[in-house]
Backbone as XML, in Angstrom:
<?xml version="1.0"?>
<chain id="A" units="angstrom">
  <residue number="1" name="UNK">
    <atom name="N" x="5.084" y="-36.892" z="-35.839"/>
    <atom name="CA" x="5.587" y="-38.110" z="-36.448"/>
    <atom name="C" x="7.011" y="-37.899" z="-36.967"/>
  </residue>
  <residue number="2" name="UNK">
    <atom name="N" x="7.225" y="-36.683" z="-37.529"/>
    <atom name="CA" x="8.703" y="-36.303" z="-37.591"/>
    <atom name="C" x="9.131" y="-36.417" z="-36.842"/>
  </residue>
  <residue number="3" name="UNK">
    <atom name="N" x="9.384" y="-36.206" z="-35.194"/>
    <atom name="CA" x="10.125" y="-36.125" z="-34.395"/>
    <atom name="C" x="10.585" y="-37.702" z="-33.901"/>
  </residue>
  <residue number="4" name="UNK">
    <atom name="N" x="9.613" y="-38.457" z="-34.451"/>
    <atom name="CA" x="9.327" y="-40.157" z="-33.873"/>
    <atom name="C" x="10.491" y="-40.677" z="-34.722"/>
  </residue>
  <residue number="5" name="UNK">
    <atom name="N" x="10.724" y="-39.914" z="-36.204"/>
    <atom name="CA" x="11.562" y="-40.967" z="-36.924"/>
    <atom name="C" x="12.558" y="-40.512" z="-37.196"/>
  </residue>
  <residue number="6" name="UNK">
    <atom name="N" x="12.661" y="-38.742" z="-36.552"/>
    <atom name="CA" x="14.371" y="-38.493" z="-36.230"/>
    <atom name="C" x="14.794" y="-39.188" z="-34.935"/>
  </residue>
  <residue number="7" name="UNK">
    <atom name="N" x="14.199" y="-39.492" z="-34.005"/>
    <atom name="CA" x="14.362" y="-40.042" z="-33.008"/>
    <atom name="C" x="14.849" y="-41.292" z="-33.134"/>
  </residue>
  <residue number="8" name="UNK">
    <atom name="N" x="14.211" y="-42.315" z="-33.795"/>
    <atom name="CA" x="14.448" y="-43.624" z="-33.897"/>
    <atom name="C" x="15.660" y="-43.481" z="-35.092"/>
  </residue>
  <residue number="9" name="UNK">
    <atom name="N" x="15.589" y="-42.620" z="-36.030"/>
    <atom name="CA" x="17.030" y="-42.889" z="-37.085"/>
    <atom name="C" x="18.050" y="-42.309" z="-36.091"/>
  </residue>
  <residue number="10" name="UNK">
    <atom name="N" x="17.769" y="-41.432" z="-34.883"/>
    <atom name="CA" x="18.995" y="-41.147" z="-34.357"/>
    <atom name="C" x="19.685" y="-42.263" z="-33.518"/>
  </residue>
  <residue number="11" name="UNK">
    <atom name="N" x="18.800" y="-43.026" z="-33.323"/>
    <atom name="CA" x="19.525" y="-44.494" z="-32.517"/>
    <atom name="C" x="19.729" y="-45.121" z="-33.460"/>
  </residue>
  <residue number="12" name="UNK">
    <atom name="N" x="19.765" y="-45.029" z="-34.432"/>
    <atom name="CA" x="20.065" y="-46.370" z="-35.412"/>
    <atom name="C" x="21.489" y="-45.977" z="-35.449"/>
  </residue>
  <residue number="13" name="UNK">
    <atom name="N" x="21.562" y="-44.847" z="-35.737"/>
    <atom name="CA" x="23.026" y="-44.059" z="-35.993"/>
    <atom name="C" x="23.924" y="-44.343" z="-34.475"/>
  </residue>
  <residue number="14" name="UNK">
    <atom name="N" x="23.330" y="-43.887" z="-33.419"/>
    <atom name="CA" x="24.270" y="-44.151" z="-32.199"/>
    <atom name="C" x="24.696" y="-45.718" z="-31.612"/>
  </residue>
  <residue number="15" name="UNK">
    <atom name="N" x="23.474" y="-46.824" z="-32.384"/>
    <atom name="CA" x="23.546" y="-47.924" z="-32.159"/>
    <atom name="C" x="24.781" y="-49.016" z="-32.832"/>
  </residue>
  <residue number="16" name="UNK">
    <atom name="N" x="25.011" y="-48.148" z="-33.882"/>
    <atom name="CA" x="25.563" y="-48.539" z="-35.183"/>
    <atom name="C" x="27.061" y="-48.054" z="-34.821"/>
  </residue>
  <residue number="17" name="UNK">
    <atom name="N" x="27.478" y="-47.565" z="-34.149"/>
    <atom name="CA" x="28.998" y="-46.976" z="-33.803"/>
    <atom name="C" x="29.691" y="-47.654" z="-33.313"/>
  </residue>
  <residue number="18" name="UNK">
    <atom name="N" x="29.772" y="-47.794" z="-32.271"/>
    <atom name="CA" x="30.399" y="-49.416" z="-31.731"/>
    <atom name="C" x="30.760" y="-50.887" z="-32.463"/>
  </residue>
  <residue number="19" name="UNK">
    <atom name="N" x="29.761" y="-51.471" z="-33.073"/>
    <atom name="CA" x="29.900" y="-52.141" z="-34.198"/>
    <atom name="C" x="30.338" y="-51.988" z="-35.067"/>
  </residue>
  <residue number="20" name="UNK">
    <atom name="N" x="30.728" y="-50.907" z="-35.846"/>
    <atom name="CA" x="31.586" y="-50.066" z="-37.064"/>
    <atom name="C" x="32.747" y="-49.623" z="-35.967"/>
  </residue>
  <residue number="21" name="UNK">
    <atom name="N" x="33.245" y="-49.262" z="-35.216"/>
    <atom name="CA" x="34.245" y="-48.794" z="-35.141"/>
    <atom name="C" x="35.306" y="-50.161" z="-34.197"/>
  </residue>
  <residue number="22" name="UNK">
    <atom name="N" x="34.649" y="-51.063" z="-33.462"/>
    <atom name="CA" x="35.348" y="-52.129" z="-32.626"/>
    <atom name="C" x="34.610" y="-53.173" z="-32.412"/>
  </residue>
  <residue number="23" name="UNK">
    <atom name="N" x="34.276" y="-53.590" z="-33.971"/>
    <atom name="CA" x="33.938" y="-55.386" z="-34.401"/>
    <atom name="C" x="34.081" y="-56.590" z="-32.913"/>
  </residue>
  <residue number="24" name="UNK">
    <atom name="N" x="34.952" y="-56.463" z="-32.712"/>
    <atom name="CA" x="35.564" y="-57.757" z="-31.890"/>
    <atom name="C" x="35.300" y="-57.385" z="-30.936"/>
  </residue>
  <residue number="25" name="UNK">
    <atom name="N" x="34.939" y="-56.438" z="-30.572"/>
    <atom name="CA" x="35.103" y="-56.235" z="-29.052"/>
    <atom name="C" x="33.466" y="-56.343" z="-28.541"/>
  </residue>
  <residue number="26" name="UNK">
    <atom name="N" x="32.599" y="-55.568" z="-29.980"/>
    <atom name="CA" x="31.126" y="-55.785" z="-29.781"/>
    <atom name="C" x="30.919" y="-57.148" z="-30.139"/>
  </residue>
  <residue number="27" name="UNK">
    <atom name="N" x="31.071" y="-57.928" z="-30.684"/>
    <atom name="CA" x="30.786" y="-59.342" z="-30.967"/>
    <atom name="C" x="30.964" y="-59.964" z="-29.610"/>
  </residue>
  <residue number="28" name="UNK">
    <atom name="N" x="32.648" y="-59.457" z="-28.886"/>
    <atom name="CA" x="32.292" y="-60.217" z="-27.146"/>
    <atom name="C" x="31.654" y="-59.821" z="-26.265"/>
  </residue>
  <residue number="29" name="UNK">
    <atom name="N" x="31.159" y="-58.758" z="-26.551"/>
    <atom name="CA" x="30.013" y="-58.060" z="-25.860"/>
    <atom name="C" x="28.970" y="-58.834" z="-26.174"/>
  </residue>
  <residue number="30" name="UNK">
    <atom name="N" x="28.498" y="-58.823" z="-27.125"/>
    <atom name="CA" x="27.175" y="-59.861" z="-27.405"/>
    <atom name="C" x="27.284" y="-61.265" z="-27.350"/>
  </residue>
  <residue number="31" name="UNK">
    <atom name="N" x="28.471" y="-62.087" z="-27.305"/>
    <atom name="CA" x="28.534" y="-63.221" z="-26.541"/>
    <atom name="C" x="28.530" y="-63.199" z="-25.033"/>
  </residue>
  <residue number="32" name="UNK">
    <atom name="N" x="29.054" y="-62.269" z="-24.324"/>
    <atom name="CA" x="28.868" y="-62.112" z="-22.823"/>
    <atom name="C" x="27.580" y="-62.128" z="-22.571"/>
  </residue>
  <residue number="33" name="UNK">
    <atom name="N" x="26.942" y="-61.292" z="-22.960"/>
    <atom name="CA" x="25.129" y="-61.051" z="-23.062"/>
    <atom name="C" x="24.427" y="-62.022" z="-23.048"/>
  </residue>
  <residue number="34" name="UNK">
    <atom name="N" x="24.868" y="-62.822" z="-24.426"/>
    <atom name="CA" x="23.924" y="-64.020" z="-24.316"/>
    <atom name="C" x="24.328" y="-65.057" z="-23.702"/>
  </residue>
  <residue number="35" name="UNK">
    <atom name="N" x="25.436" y="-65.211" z="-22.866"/>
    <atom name="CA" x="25.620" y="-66.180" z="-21.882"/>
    <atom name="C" x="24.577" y="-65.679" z="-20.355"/>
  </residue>
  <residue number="36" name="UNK">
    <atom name="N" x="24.314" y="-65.028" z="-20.306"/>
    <atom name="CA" x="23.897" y="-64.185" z="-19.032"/>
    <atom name="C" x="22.129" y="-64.726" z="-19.374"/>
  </residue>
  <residue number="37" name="UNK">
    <atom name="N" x="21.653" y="-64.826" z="-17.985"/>
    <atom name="CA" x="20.767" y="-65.168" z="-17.627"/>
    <atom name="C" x="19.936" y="-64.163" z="-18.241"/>
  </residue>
  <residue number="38" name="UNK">
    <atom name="N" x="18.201" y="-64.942" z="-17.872"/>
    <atom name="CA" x="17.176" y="-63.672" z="-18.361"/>
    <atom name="C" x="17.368" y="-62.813" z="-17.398"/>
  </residue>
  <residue number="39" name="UNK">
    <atom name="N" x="17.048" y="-63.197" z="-16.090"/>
    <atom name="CA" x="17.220" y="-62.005" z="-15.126"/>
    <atom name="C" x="18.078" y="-60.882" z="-15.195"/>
  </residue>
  <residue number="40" name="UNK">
    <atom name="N" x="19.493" y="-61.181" z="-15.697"/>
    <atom name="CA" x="20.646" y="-59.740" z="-15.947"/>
    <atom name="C" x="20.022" y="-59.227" z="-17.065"/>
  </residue>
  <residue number="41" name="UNK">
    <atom name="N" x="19.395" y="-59.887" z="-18.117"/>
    <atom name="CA" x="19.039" y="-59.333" z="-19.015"/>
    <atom name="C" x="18.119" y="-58.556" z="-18.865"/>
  </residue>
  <residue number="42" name="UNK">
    <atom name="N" x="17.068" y="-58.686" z="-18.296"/>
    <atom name="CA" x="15.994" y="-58.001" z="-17.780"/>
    <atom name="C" x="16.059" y="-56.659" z="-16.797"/>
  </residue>
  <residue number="43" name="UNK">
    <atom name="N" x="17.053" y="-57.443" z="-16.152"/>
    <atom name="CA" x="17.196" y="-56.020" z="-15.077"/>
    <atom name="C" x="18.124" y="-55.070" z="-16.047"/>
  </residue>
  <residue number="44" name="UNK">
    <atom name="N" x="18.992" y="-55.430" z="-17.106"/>
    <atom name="CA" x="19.792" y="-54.462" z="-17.950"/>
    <atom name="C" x="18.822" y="-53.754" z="-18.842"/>
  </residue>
  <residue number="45" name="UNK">
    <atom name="N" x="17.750" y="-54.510" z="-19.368"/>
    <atom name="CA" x="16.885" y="-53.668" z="-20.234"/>
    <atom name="C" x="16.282" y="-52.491" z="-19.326"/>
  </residue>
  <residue number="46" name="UNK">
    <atom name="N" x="15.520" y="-52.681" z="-18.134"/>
    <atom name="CA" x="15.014" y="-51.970" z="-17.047"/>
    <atom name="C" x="16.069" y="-50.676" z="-16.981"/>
  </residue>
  <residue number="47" name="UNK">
    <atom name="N" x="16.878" y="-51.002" z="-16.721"/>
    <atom name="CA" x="17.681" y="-49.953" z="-16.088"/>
    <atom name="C" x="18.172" y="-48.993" z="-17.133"/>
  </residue>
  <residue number="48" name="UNK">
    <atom name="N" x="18.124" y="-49.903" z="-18.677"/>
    <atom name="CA" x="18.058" y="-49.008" z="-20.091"/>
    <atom name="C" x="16.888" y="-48.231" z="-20.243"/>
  </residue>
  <residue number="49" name="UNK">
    <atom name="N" x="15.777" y="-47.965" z="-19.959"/>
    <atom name="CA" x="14.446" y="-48.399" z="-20.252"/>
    <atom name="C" x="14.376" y="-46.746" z="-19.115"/>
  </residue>
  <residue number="50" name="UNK">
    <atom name="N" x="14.480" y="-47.095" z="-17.681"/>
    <atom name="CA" x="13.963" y="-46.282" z="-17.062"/>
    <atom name="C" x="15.299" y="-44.985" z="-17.189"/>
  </residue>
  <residue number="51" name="UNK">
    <atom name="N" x="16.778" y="-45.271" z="-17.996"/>
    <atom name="CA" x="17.252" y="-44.187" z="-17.616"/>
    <atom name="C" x="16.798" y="-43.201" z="-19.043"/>
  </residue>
  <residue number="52" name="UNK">
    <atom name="N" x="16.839" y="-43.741" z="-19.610"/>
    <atom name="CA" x="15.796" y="-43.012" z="-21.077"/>
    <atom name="C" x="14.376" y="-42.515" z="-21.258"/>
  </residue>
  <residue number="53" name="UNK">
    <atom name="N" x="13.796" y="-42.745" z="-20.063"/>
    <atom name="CA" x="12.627" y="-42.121" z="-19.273"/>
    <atom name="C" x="13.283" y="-41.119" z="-18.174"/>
  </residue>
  <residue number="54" name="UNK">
    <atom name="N" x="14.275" y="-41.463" z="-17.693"/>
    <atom name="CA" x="14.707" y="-39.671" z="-16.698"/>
    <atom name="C" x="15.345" y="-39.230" z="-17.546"/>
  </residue>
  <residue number="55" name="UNK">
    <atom name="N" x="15.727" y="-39.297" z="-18.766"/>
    <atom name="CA" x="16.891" y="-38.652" z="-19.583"/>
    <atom name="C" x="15.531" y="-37.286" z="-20.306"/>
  </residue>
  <residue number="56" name="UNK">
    <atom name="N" x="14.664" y="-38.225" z="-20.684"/>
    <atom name="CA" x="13.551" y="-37.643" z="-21.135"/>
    <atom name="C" x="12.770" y="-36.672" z="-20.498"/>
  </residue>
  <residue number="57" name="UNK">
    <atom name="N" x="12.681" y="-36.805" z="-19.703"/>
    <atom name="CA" x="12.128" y="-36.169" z="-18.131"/>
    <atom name="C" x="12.712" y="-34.666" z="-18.042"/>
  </residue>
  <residue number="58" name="UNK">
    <atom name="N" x="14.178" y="-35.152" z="-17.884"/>
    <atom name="CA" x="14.899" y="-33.952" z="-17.461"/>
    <atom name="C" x="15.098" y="-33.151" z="-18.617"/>
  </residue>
  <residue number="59" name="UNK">
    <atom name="N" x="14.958" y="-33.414" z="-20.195"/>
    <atom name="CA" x="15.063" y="-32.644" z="-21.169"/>
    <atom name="C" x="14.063" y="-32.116" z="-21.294"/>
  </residue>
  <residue number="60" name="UNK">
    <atom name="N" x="12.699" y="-32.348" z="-21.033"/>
    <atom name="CA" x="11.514" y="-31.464" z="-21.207"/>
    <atom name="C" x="11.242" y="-31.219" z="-19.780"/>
  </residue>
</chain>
């Protein structure tokens, strides 16, 4: 369970960088996003999703 919630505070931290360091640029990032269909969205989560499953893979 330790490892679950260094894990998840470590994305909070890597998630959180972009937004703290280039405001404007992530805000048009997240307006681009939500102009975009479910489908890009979907296939972008997927492709988030499965490369964090080979990332995982290949570390153990």
């Amino acid at each position: 369970m330790d490892k679950l919630l260094a894990a998840l505070a470590l994305v909070m931290v890597i998630e959180g960088i972009w937004p703290f360091l280039a405001p404007e640029t992530f805000r048009r990032a997240l307006m681009l996003m939500a102009s975009e269909g479910n489908g890009a969205l979907r296939l972008a989560g997927l492709v988030s999703m499965l490369s964090g499953v080979g990332l995982l893979y290949w570390i153990n």
